[in-house]
C-alpha positions as CSV (number, residue, x, y, z in Angstrom):
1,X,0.0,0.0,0.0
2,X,0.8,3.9,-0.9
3,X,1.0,6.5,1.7
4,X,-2.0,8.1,0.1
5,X,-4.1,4.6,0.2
6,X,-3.1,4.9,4.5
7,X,-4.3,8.1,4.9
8,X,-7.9,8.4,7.2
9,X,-10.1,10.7,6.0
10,X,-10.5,14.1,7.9
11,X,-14.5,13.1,8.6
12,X,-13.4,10.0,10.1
13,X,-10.5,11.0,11.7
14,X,-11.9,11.2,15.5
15,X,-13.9,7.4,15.0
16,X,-10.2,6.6,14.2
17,X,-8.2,8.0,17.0
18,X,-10.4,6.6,19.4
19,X,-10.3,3.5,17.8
20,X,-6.3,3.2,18.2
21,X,-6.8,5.1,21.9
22,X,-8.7,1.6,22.9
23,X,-6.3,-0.4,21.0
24,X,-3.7,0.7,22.7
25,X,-5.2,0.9,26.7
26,X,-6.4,-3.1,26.1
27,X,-2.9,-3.9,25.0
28,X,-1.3,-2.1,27.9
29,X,-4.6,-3.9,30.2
30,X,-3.9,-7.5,28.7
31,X,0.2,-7.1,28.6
32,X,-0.1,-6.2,32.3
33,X,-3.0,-8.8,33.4
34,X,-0.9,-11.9,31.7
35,X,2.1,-10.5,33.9
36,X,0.4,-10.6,37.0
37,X,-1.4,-14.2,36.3
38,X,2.5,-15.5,35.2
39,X,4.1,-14.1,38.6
40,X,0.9,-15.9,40.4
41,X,1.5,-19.3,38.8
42,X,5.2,-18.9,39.3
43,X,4.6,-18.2,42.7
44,X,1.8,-21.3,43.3
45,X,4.4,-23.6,41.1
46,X,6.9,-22.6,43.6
47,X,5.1,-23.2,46.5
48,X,3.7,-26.4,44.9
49,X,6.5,-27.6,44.3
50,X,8.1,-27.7,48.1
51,X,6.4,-30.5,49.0
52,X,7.9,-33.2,47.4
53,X,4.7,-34.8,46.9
54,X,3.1,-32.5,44.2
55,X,6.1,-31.3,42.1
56,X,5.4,-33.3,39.5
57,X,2.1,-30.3,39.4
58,X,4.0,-27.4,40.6
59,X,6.9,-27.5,38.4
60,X,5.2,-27.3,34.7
61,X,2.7,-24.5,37.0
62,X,6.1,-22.5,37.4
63,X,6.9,-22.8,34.3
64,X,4.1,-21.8,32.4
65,X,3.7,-19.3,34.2
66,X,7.6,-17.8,33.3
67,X,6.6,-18.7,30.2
68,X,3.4,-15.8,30.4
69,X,6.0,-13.5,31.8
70,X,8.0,-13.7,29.1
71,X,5.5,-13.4,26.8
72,X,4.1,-10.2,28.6
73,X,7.2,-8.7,28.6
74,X,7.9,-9.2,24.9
């Protein structure tokens, strides 16, 4: 695509910058939710995984939940 073929017409120019303005605050919402759940599951794979018992649980836990915290962060 041209330049001219990306351009938003000056009529529709407001629908459109409101449109990107809630594109970009449910990024930012999910980016930081999926960090938050990945610390918790860390954190309960962790803990899980201290008794010797249920770390066969706790260990994939922790590290799906690193796995979310990388993915939030990049």
């Amino acid at each position: 695509m041209t330049e001219k073929d990306k351009q938003v017409p000056l009529l529709l120019w407001p629908v459109y910058a409101m449109w990107r303005l809630l594109t970009f605050i449910l990024n930012i919402t999910g980016r930081i939710l999926c960090a938050i759940l990945g610390l918790a599951m860390m954190f309960a794979g962790v803990t899980i995984t201290l008794s010797v018992v249920a770390a066969p649980i706790g260990v994939p836990l922790a590290v799906f939940g690193f796995l979310l915290l990388v993915r939030a962060l990049f």
